[in-house]
Structures are given as structure tokens and as C-alpha cells.
BASENU-813133 format. One record per residue (C-alpha): z, y negated, x negated. Coordinates in steps of 0.5 Angstrom, whole numbers. Layout:
ATOM	zz	yy	xx
ATOM	Z	Y	X
...
This chain:
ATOM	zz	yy	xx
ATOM	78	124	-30
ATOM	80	127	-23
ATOM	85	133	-24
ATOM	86	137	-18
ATOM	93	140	-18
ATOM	93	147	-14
ATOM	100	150	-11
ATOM	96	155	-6
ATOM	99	157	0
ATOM	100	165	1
ATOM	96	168	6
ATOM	100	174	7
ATOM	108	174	9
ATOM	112	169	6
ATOM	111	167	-1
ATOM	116	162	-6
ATOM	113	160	-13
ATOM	115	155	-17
ATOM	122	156	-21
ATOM	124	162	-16
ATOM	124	168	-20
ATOM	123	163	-26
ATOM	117	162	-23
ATOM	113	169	-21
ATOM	116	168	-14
ATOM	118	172	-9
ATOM	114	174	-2
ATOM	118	177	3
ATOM	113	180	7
ATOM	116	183	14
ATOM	118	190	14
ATOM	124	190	20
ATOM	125	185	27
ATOM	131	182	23
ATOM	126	180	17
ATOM	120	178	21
ATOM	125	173	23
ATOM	127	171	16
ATOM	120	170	14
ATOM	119	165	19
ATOM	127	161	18
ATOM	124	161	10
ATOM	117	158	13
ATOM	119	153	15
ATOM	125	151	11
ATOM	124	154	4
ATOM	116	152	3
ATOM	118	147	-3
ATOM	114	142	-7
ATOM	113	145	-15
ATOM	117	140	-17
ATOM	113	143	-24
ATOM	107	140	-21
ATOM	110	133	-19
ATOM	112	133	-26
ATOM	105	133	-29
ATOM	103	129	-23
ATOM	107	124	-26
ATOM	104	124	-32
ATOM	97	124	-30
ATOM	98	119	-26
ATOM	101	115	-31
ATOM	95	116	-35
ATOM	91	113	-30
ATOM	88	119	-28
ATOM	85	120	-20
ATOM	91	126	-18
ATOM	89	131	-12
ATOM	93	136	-9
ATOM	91	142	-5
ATOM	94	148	-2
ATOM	88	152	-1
ATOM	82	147	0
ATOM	77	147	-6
ATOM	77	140	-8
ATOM	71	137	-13
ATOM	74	133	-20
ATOM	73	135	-27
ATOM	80	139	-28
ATOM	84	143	-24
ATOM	90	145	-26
ATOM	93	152	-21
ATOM	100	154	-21
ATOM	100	162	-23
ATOM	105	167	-19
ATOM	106	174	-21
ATOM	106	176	-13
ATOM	101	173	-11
ATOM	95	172	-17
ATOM	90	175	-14
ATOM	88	170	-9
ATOM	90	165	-14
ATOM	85	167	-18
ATOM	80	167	-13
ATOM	81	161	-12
ATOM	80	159	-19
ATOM	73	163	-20
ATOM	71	158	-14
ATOM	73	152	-17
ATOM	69	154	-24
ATOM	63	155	-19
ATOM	63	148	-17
ATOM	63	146	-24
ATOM	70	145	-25
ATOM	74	147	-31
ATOM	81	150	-29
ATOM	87	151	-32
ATOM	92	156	-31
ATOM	100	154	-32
ATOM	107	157	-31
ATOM	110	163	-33
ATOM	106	168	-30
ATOM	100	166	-34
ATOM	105	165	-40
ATOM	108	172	-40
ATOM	101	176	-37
ATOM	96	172	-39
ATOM	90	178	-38
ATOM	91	177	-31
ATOM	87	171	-31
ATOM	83	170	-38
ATOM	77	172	-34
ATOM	79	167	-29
ATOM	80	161	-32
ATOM	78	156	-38
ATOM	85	155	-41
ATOM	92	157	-40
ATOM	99	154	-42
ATOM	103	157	-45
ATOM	111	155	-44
ATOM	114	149	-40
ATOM	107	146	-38
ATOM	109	138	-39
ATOM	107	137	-47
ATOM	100	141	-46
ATOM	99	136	-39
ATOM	101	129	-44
ATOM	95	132	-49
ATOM	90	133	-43
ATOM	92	126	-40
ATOM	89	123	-47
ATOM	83	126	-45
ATOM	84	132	-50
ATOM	80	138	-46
ATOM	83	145	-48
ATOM	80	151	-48
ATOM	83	159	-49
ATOM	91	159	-50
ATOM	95	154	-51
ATOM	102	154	-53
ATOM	105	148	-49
ATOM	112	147	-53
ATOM	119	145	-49
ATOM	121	139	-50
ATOM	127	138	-52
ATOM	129	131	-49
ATOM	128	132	-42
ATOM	129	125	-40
ATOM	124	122	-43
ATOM	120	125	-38
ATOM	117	121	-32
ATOM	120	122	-24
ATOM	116	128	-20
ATOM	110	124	-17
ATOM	113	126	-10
ATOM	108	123	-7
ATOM	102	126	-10
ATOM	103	133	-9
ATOM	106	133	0
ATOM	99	134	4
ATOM	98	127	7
ATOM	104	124	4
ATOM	108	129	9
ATOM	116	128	8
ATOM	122	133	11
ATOM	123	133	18
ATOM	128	133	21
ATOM	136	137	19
ATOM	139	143	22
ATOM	143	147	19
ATOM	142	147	12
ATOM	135	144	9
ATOM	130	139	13
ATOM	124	143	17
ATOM	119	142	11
ATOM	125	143	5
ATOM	127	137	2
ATOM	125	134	-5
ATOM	127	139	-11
ATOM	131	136	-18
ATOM	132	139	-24
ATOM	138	137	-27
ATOM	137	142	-34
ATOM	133	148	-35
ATOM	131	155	-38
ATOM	139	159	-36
ATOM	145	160	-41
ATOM	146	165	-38
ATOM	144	173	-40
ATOM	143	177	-35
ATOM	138	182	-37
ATOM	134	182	-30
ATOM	133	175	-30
ATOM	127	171	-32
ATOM	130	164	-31
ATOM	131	165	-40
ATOM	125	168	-42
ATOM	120	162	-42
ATOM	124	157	-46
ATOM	131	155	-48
ATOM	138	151	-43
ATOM	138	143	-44
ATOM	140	139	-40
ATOM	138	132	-37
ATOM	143	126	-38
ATOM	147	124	-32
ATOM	145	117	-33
ATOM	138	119	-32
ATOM	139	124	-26
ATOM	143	119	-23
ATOM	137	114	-23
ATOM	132	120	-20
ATOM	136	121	-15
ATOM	136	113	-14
ATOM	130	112	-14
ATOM	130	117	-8
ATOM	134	114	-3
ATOM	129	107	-5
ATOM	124	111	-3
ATOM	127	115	3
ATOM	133	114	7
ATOM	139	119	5
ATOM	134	125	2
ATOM	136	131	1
ATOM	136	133	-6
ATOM	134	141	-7
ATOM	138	142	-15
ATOM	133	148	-17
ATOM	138	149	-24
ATOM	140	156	-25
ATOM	148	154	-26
ATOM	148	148	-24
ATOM	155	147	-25
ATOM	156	151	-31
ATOM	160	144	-35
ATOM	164	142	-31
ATOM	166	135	-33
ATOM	159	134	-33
ATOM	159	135	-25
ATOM	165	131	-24
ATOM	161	125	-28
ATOM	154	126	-24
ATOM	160	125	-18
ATOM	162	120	-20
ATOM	155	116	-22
ATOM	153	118	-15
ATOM	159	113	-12
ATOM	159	108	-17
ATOM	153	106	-15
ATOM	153	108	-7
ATOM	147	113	-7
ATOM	147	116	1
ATOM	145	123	0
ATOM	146	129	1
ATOM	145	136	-3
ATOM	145	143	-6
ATOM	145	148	-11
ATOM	146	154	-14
ATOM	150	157	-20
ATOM	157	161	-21
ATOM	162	162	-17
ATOM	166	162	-23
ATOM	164	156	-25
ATOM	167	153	-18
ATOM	174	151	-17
ATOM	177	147	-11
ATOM	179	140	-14
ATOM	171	141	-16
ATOM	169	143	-10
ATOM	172	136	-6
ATOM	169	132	-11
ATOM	161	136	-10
ATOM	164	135	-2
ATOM	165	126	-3
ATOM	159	127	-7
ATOM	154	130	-2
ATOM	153	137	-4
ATOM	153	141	4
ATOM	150	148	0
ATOM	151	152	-5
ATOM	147	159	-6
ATOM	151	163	-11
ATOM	149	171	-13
ATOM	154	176	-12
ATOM	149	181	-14
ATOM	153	188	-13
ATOM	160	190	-12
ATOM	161	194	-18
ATOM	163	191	-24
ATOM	162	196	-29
ATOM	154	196	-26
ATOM	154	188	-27
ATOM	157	189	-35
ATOM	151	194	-35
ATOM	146	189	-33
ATOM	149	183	-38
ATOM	152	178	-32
ATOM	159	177	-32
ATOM	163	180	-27
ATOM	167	174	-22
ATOM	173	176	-19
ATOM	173	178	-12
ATOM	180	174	-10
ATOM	176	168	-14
ATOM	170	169	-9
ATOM	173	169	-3
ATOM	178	164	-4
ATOM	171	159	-7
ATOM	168	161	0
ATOM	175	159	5
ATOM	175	153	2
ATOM	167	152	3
ATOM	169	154	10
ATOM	174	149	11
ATOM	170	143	8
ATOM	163	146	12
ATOM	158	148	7
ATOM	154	152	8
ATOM	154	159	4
ATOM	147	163	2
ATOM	150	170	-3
ATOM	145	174	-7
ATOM	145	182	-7
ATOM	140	185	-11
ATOM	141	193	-9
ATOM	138	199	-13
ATOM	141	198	-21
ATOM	140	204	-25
ATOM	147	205	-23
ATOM	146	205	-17
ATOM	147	211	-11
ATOM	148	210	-4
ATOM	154	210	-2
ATOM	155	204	-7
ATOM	150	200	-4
ATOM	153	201	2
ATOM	159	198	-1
ATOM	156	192	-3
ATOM	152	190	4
ATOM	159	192	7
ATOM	163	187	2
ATOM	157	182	4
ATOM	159	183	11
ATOM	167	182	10
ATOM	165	176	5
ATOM	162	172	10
ATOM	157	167	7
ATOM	154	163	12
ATOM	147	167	10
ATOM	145	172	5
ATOM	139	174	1
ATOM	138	182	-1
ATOM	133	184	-5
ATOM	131	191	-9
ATOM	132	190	-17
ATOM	126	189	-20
ATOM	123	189	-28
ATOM	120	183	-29
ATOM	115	183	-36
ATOM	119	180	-41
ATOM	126	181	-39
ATOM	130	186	-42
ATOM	131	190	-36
ATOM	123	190	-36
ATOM	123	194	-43
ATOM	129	198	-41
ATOM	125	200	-35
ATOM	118	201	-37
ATOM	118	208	-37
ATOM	119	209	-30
ATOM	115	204	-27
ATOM	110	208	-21
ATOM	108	201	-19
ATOM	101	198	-22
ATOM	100	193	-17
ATOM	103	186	-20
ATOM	103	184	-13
ATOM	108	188	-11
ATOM	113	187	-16
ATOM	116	182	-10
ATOM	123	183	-11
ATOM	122	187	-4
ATOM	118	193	-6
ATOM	121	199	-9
ATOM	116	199	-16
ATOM	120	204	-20
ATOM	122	211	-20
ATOM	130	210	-19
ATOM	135	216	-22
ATOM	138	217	-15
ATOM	135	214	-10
ATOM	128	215	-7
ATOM	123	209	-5
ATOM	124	211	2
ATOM	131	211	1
ATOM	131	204	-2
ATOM	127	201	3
ATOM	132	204	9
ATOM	138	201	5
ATOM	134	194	4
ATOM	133	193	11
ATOM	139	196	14
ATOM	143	191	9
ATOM	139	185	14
ATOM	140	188	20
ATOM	148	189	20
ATOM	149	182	16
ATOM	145	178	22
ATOM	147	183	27
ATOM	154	181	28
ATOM	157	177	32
ATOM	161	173	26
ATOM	154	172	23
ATOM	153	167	29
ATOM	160	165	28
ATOM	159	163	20
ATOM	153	160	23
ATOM	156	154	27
ATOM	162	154	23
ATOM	167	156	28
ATOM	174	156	26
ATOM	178	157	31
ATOM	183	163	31
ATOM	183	166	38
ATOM	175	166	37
ATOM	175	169	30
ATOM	180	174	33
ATOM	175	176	38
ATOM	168	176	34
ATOM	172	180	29
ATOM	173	185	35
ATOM	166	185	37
ATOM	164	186	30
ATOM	166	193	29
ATOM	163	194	35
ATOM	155	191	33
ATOM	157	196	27
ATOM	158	203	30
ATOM	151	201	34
ATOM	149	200	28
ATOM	151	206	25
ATOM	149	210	31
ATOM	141	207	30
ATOM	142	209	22
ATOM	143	216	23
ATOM	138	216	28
ATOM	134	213	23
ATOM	136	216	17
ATOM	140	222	19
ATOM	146	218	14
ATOM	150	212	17
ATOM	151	206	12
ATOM	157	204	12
ATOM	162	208	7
């Protein structure tokens, strides 16, 4: 049987699927200078393979299937299987009515579909339900589904074969070469658990299925398999928390020594769950990046929302001493919880500065169907194109803020973190204290031309 696999490539802005957003995606679609710029850096270094999709390459494959791949190209087989998004499932869509056109059964998998399957009932022949592997290994014995099909999680994750990198890169491509964080081209994304035990309740990471983990023999004979198959790879751990047990961490480093793997790494969780000796370990291990959320600076806004407030001394004690070992540092925001007004939103993008993460990514809160904050919110969604629920367009009526207002705030949040002196510094991992002395001089200057651009704009600064 021939399988078309299908990971569309967006057309519009720059769009991330697979486990972003637990898999609805996010597309950053330019809407300032600073962002343009954004929007190219994340084309070219945050266009990831679906590691979703290798996984039911591996398993077709294993099956003695013919596995083809595409990013837009309408390809002839008997069955297409297309990732779904919520931000971009219009094009996708589209795509498959022309498969079907061609004669092709299509089948659409992942959380979109699983959660809003009437987006493309109308568009497709099947449509699974959860964590798409258990569904896939029916339709590799050659069992043809139709309607919805209710994909069950499997629970032992290592008996799951490798992603198939190889079957799912557009002529065999691999990463290109390293700068300052991922390869050009990304690297090779690894799931060492799934699902979050987390409950933030704006977050759909929990939504589709329940938290397990990998054992580390098995995750440490993936990432051998890798430098087999490429030399010093550069492993993306696409986890939630990926250092949420702190002891299983430690083994994975040493697992890694133990059998003399070169690699280097990164990943994301909670800052809590960071410590320094930990820290040193990961180091030795390969581990050069680390994206963490921060989210807002109000701790009473966070408790509202169901995550975990971290304290700030903890938070800047991690991030010195990430300085000081070179990795690199990537802090969430998310702007515009209930809570919120602008003179606390203007806090936190002013602790983002203050904190100094290497890179920062804001985006405005939103509901995503499923999560709780969805239910909470429902009643004053204004947006009815799904399309829009980015992460960067405004989609419901805020109690303080107006659309307008949220949209300044988001682009200010990006100029005055990228357009600072110290932002440069960070980046080339200046320590010298003469220098830092001078660049923190420069800052408050780049500020208060901020400031005078902000009221020109929006009658109002951002800066407390």
C-alpha cells in the first residue's frame, strides 16, 4: 500500500504544528519590524520535522509499506494521512479535497481533528482520534478506516519503533549548519514522554492524552541511533517539563556518558525544576538550550490560570548560572490573562528585559477549545475564524484592554526586548563587566527612545 504522509507547509507567515501548542500550532504572521525579522530567524531554524509523523512513518514502514512524504505536493498513493492544525486547516483542507479528487482516501490525525472534527468532516474520509500510533498500526495491517476513529494511547511508549527521520525530510534533507542555538533547518526532534503533569489551565499539552514517559534505556538507545546515523546530531526534546523527575535526568546523563554518545541538546520545562548541580550535569551531557515559561509576573495572575507560580530569586539564580556555562535561554510570556491591565503587562515585558534570557517569545492568551480557559472564556470570544486563534491575534473581548491595546503591547514587548544593546550582549554571551556596565548605560537610553516612540504611538509609554 502507498501512504502519503502530509506535513503542509504554510503559505502565510510562519506557522509551527506538530506538538506546539499541543499540536494546534502557532503562525506568527509579521505585524511590526522586529517581528518580520522573528518570523524569518524561526523559518529558518524552527521549521521541525513532525516527529508525530515519523513515528507513523516508522511504523508503515515496518509493515512493508511504500511511505511518501510531502509539504504541499499532491502525491498519488492509496492512503494520505495529513497532519491537522487549528491556524492553518483551511489550506489543509483544500489539500485534502484534492487528494480525494485523485482518488486518494485521506485521513486526518492530531489534536485539531481530534478536538474540532467538524472542520474537516467534510473534507476527508477518516479522522483519528487521540495519539495517532495505535490507529496507524491497524491501518499498516491493511484495516482501511472510515468516519472517526478513536486512536487509544499507548501506554508503553517503548514499544514504539524510532521516527523514520529519513522518510519524512524532503530529499533526504538533514540540518545544516549550527549557529547560535539550532542547526539552519532544526534538528531531529525527541519525545522522551508525553501528554503534561502539569494543570495549567490555558494549556492543551494535557487535553489529548495522559503524562508517560519513555524509559531511559530506550531514549538513550534513540539518541544512539542518531549519532550512528549522523554525526554529533542536535536532539530537539519536544517534552513539556522535560526535567520534571529530577533523578531520571541525572540517569539519561549518565546513560549518555556511559556509552560515549556526542550530542548536543535542548529542551523545555520549568525553571523549578532546575537546579545548579542539575544544571552542570545536563551541561557535560550536551544540553546548550533551554526554553522555560515564565508566562506573567504576577503570581496571584498565575495561581488564577493553575500554574505554579516560581520564585524570582530562583528564576535569576537558574539564568546566571546559564550564563556563566553558555546555554542559551528562550522565556515564554503570555500577555493578556483576565487579570491583566496595562500597567501589569508593562511589568512583566519590563522583567523580561531585566531578566535577560537570551531570546524571549510573547504572545497574547488564547482559548484553545478543550482547555478549561476555553470554558471560562467561551462567553467573550468576538473571533469566528479558528484561524486566528495564533497565539498572536486578539480573539476575545478583554475586561481592560482593548484588541488595539493588546496588539500595541505585544509589539512593544518585541521591540523593547530586541532593541537594546543587552539583548546583543546576551546573544554573543558577553561576560565582561566593563562591557556589561556599558551596555546597561546604553539600555536606558534605547529605552527612553522607546518610550518617546510609544507615546507617539499610543499616547501612553510601556514602561511602568
Amino acid at each position: 500500500m502507498r501512504v502519503v504522509l502530509a506535513d503542509l507547509e504554510s503559505k502565510r507567515g510562519f506557522v509551527s504544528k506538530d506538538t506546539v501548542v499541543g499540536g494546534y500550532g502557532s503562525r506568527l504572521d509579521p505585524f511590526s519590524r522586529v517581528t518580520t525579522v522573528m518570523a524569518y530567524l524561526k523559518k529558518q531554524f524552527h521549521d521541525v520535522p513532525s516527529v508525530h509523523m515519523a513515528y507513523l512513518a516508522a511504523i508503515l514502514s515496518r509493515a512493508g509499506h511504500d511511505v511518501l512524504w510531502t509539504r504541499g505536493e499532491e502525491i498519488d498513493g492509496d492512503v494520505a494521512l495529513a497532519l491537522s492544525s487549528l491556524v492553518d486547516y483551511k489550506s489543509e483542507t483544500a489539500w485534502a479535497d484534492r487528494m480525494r479528487a485523485r482518488g486518494v482516501t485521506v485521513g486526518f490525525i492530531g489534536i485539531t481533528a481530534s478536538k474540532m472534527p467538524g472542520l474537516f468532516a467534510d473534507h476527508c474520509d477518516f479522522m483519528f482520534q487521540g495519539e495517532p500510533e495505535a490507529a496507524t498500526m491497524r491501518l499498516a495491517q491493511g484495516v482501511i478506516p472510515s468516519g472517526i476513529v478513536v486512536s487509544e494511547q499507548i501506554d508503553d511508549l517503548d514499544s514504539l519503533p524510532f521516527p523514520r527521520w529519513d522518510l519524512v525530510r524532503e530529499d533526504g534533507e538533514k540540518p545544516g549548519r549550527k549557529w547560535f542555538t539550532r542547526p539552519v533547518g532544526g534538528g531531529f526532534p525527541l519525545l522522551a514522554s508525553r501528554g503534561c503533569p502539569e494543570f495549567c489551565t490555558y494549556c492543551p499539552h494535557r487535553i489529548l492524552a495522559g503524562y508517560r514517559a519513555r524509559s531511559i534505556g530506550n531514549i538513550a538507545d534513540e539518541l544512539e541511533r542518531l549519532c550512528d546515523q549522523h554525526p554529533r546530531p542536535y536532539v530537539i526534546f519536544r517534552d513539556p517539563l522535560f526535567t520534571e523527575q529530577r533523578t531520571r535526568c541525572l540517569e539519561l546523563c549518565d546513560e549518555i556518558h556511559a556509552r560515549g554518545l556526542t550530542l548536543t541538546f535542548e529542551a523545555e520545562t520549568r525553571l523549578d525544576r532546575l537546579d545548579v548541580g542539575l544544571l552542570d550535569k545536563l551541561y557535560e551531557a550536551g544540553f546548550r538550550t533551554m526554553s522555560f515559561g515564565v508566562e506573567s509576573l504576577d503570581a496571584a495572575t498565575l495561581k488564577k490560570s493553575g500554574r505554579r507560580p516560581i520564585p524570582q530569586a530562583h528564576q535569576r539564580e537558574i539564568l546566571d548560572h546559564c550564563r556563566k556555562k553558555g546555554i542559551v535561554t528562550a522565556a515564554f510570556y503570555v500577555l493578556g490573562f483576565l487579570q491583566d491591565d496595562w500597567n501589569s503587562i508593562a511589568a512583566t515585558i519590563d522583567y523580561a528585559t531585566e531578566l535577560g534570557s537570551t531570546y524571549a517569545q510573547f504572545k497574547i492568551l488564547t482559548p484553545y477549545p478543550g482547555t478549561p480557559m476555553f470554558k471560562q472564556i467561551e462567553p467573550l470570544l468576538t473571533e469566528t475564524d479558528w484561524e486566528k486563534f495564533d497565539g498572536y491575534t486578539p480573539t476575545y473581548r478583554h475586561p481592560n484592554l482593548t484588541a488595539r491595546e493588546l496588539k500595541f503591547l505585544l509589539g512593544a514587548a518585541y521591540t523593547r526586548f530586541y532593541v537594546r544593546p543587552s539583548c546583543l550582549a546576551n546573544l554573543l554571551k558577553i561576560q565582561n563587566s566593563v562591557v556589561r556596565d556599558w551596555v546597561t548605560r546604553m539600555d536606558r537610553r534605547v529605552n527612553e527612545r522607546h518610550s518617546r516612540e510609544e507615546i507617539a504611538g499610543f499616547s501612553r509609554p510601556v514602561a511602568c
